[in-house]
C-alpha positions in Angstrom: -31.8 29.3 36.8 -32.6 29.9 33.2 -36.0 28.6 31.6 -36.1 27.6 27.9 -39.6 29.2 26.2 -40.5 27.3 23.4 -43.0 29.5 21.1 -46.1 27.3 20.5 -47.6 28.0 17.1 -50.8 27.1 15.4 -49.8 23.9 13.7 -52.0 22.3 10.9 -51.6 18.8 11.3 -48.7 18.3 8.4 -45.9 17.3 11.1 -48.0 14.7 12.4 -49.4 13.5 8.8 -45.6 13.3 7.9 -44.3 11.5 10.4 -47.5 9.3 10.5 -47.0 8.4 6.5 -43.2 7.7 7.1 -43.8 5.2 9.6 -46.6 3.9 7.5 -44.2 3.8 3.9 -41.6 2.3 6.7 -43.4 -1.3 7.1 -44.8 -1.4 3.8 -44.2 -5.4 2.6 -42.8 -4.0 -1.4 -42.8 -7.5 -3.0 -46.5 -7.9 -1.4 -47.0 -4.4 -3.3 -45.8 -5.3 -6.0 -47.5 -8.9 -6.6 -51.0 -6.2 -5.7 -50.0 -4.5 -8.6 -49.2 -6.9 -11.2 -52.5 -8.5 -10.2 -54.2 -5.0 -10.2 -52.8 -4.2 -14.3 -53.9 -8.0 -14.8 -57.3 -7.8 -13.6 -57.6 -4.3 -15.5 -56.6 -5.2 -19.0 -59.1 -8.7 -18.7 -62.2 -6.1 -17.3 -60.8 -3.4 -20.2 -60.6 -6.5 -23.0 -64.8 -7.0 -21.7 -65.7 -4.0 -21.9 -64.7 -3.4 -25.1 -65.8 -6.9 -26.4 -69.2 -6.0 -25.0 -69.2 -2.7 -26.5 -68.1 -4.4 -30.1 -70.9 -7.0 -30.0 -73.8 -4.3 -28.6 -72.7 -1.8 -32.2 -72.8 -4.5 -34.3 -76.3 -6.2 -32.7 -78.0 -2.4 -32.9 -76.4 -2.1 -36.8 -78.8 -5.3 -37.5 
């Protein structure tokens, strides 16, 4: 009878990080992703369009 050796090697981790992020990307919902990221660039330009409206009327309050 002949026996099959397999060589075990130290392994990293990067097999099992691969295959778990496949299945993960796998059952990703993409229109749900993408309605997440139309909201996120929405919600970022109105917090962006504060900020610099804050900054704006702080200058010109410290010019008086």
């Amino acid at each position: 009878m002949s026996e099959i050796k397999h060589n075990q090697t130290n392994h990293d981790g990067t097999g099992n990080m691969l295959l778990t992020a496949s299945i993960l990307f796998a059952n990703i919902d993409y229109s749900g992703l993408t309605d997440y990221a139309v909201k996120a660039i929405v919600g970022g330009a109105i917090w962006m369009a504060f900020k610099v409206g804050a900054e704006y009327i702080s200058e010109k309050l410290k010019k008086k």
